[in-house]
N, C-alpha and C positions, 0 to 999 in steps of 0.2 A: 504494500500500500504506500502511496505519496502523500505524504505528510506536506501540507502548504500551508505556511500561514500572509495574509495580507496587511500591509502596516501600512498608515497613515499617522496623521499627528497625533488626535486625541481618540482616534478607533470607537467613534460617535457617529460617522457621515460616511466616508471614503470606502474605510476599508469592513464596515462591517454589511456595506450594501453589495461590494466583491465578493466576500463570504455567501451572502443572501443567493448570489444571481448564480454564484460556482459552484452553490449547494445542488439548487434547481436544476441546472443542466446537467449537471454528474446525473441524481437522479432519472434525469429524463433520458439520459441516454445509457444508464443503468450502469453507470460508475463509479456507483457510491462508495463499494468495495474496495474500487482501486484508487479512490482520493479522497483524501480527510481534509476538510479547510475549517482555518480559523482566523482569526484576526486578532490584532493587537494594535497599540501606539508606542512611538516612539518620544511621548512627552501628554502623558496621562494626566490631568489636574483633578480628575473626578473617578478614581476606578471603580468601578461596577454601575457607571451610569451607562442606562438602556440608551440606545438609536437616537437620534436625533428623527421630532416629529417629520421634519419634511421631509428626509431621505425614508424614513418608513412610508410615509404618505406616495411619495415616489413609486417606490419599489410594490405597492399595492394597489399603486392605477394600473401599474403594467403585470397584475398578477402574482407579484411574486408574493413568498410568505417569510418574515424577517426572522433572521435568523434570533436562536433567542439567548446568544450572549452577550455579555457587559462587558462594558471597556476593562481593558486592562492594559499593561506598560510588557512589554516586553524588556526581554529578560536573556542575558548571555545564556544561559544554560539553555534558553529556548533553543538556540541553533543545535546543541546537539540531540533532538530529536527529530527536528526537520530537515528537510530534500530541501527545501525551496522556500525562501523569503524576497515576497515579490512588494516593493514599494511601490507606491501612490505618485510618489515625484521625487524630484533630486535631493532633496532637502530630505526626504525622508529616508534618500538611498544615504546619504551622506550619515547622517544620524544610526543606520544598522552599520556601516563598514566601521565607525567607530567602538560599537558597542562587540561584535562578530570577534569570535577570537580567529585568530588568524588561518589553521585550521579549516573550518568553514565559512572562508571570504566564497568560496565557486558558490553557493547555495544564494546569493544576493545580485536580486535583478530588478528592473524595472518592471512594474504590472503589465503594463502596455508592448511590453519587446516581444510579448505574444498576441499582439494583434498584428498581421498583416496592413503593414504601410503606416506603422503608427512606433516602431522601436524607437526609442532613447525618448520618447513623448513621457509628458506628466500626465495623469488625471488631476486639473486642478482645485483647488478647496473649493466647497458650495458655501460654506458656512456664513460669510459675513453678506451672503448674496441672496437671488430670490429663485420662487418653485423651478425656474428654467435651470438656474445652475445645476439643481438634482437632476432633473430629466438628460441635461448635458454628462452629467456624471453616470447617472445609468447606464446611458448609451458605451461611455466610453466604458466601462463597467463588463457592459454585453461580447463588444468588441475584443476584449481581454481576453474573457470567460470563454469565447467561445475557441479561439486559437490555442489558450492551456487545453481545455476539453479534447480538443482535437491530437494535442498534443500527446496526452493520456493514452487517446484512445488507441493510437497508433503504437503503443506500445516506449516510445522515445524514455531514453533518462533523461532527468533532470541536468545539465552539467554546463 
């Protein structure tokens, strides 16, 4: 099984709506088995606060069903049970290669370097912005989800 986790800043918006959409499609394409996702932040203020209302609200026009964990900060030891820590944007990649023991720097990528025509791209914050920046962030969200899914499915390692 591949162990993923998604990191954002405060794992409120970003990364727990990546979770949500990567949960769904494994599902739907009966992956469950072979991919675990979770999320975290890389600079938690609030840990175990639930979603943020407009990324849930988001994620619920378009079907999906939110995932039902709470923020939490990641954590060094985290890398060593994961494959794969896929950041939200640069800032947030920069924040895991400091924290990542050396060790496991290969398991740190951009969320996006699995969408087709979208590598070294950020998914940008929604948070200080309005309903469109979710629906923008789902999309790119979708886009992400579906290129790891693929990636999965095909059997590929992580590397």
């Amino acid at each position: 099984m591949a162990r993923v986790v998604v990191v954002c800043m405060a794992n409120v918006c970003r990364s727990p709506m990546a979770q949500a959409v990567l949960q769904h499609m494994a599902a739907r394409e009966r992956l469950s088995r072979r991919l675990h996702v979770g999320s975290a932040g890389v600079r938690v203020s609030w840990p175990g606060a639930r979603i943020d209302p407009r990324a849930e609200a988001a994620l619920r026009r378009s079907g999906y069903a939110c995932a039902p964990s709470r923020s939490r900060q990641i954590t060094a030891a985290d890398f060593e049970r994961l494959d794969l820590a896929l950041a939200m944007d640069h800032s947030n990649l920069d924040a895991l290669r400091e924290l990542c023991p050396p060790e496991h720097a290969h398991k740190l990528r951009l969320f996006l370097d699995f969408a087709p025509e979208r590598q070294g791209q950020a998914v940008p914050d929604p948070y200080y912005g309005d309903t469109r920046g979710f629906d923008n962030v789902l999309a790119l969200c979708e886009a992400g989800a579906r290129g790891l899914i693929a990636t999965v499915a095909r059997g590929e390692v992580f590397s």
